[in-house]
Structures are given as C-alpha cells and as structure tokens.
C-alpha positions as CSV (number, residue, x, y, z in Angstrom):
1,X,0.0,0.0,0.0
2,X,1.7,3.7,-1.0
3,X,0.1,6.6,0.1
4,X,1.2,10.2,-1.6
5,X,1.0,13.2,0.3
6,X,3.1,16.4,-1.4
7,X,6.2,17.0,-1.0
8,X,6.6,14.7,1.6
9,X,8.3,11.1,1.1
10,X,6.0,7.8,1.6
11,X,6.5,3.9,1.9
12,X,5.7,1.5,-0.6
13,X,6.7,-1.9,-1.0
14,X,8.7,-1.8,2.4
15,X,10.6,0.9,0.4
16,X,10.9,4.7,1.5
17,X,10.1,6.6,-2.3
18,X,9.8,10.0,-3.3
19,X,6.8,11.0,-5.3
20,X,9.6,11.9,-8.3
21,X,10.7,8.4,-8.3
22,X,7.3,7.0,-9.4
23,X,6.7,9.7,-11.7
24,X,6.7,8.8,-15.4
25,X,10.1,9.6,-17.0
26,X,11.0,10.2,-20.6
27,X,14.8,11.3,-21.8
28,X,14.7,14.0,-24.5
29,X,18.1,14.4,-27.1
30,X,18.4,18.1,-27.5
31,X,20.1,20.1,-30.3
32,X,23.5,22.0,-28.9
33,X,23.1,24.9,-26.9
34,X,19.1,24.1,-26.1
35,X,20.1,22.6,-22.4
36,X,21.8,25.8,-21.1
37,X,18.7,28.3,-22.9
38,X,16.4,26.6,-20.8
39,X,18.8,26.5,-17.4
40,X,19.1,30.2,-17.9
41,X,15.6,30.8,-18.7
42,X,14.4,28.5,-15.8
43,X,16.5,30.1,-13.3
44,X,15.2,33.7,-14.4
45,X,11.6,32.0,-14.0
46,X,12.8,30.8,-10.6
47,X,12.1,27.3,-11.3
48,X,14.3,23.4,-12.2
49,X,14.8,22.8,-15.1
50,X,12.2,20.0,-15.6
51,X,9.4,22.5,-14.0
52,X,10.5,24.7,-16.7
53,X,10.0,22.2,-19.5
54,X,7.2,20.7,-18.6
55,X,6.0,24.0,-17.6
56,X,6.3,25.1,-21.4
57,X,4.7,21.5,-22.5
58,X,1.4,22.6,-20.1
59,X,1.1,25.8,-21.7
60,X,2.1,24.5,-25.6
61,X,-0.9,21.9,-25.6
62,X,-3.0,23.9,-23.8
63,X,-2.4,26.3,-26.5
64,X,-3.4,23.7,-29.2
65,X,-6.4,23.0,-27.6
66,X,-7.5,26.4,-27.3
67,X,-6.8,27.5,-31.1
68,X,-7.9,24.0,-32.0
69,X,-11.6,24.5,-30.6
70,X,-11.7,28.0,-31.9
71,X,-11.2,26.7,-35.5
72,X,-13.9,23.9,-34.6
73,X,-16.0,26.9,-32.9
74,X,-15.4,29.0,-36.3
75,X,-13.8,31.6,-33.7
76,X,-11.1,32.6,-35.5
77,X,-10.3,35.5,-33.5
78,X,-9.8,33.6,-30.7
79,X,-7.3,31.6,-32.0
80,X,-5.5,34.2,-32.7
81,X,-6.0,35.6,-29.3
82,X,-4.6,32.8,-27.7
83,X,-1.4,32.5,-30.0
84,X,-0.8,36.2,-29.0
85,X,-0.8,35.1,-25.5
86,X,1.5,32.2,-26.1
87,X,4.1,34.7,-27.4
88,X,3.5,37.7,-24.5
89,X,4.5,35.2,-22.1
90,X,7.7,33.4,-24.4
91,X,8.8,37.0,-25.0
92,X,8.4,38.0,-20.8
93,X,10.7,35.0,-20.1
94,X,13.2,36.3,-22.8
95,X,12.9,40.0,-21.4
96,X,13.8,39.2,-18.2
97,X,17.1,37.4,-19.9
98,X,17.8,40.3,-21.3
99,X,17.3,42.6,-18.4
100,X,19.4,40.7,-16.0
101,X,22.3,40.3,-19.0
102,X,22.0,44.0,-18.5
103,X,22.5,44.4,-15.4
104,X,25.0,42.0,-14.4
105,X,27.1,43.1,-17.7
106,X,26.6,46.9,-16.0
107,X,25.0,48.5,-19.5
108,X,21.2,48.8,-17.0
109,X,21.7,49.9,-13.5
110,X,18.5,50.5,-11.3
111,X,17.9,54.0,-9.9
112,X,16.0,55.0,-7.4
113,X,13.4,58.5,-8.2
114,X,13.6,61.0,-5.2
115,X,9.7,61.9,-4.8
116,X,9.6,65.1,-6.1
117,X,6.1,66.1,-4.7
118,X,6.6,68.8,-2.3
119,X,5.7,67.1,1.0
C-alpha cells in the first residue's frame, strides 16, 4: 500500500520513495546549446529545469487545444488571441534574460526617483 501526500516522502513496497521516483520519465536528445537556454531561462523564472519544460509543455498543448476548438467553434479571433498570449509570455521569459544580462554586464543599473512632490 503507498500513500502520496506532497512533497513529503512515503513507503511503498517496504521501500521509502519520493513521489519523483514513481513519476513517469522520458529522456529527450536536445540540439547544442538548447540545455543551457532553458537552465538560464528557468532560473530567471525561478524554477528546475524539468518544471520549466514541462512548464512550457502545459502551456504549448493547452495552446493547441484552445486555437484548435476556436477553428472547430469558427472563432477565428480567438485563436488568434490565444497565439498572441503564447508569445507575450515566451517574450516576458526572454525579457527578463535580457534585463538581467543588462544588469549584471553593467550596460542597466537600477535608480531610485527622489519623490519630487513637495511634502
């Protein structure tokens, strides 16, 4: 008998398991270069790197779905609402990149406004 309760570990089979270690796995071959985009985009999202990509998995199908049932609904529009949602969020991830690139390469510093409303 195995019972799961999050984040916390539980005993099956006389064994001690984490809920990642009956989790279905599945190794991907990526092109050169791919692993470290999403390390760096993951950490600017604050998240692993396999919450990252199956964060971006969640959101692609869901995506599909979406423009898929507004071509079925003969919503057009709305499929073309939801693909300009997909790419707001891809090109948020890829701003903040670029922000902290600026920041720790010392081309964008942060400044602080003095209030200048008489007080």
């Amino acid at each position: 008998m195995s019972i799961l309760v999050a984040n916390q570990y539980y005993w099956f089979m006389g064994k001690i398991k984490y809920p990642s270690d009956v989790q279905d796995r599945f190794q991907v071959r990526m092109p050169s270069g791919l692993r470290d985009k999403i390390a760096k985009i993951a950490e600017a999202n604050g998240r692993s790197m396999n919450s990252e990509i199956v964060s971006r998995l969640e959101q692609s199908l869901t995506m599909d779905e979406k423009v898929r049932e507004s071509i079925k609904n003969d919503d057009p529009l709305q499929g073309i609402v939801t693909i300009c949602e997909g790419i707001i969020r891809g090109a948020s991830a890829a701003a903040m990149l670029a922000l902290d690139a600026g920041i720790k390469s010392g081309q964008v510093k942060i400044v602080e406004e003095e209030d200048d409303q008489p007080e």
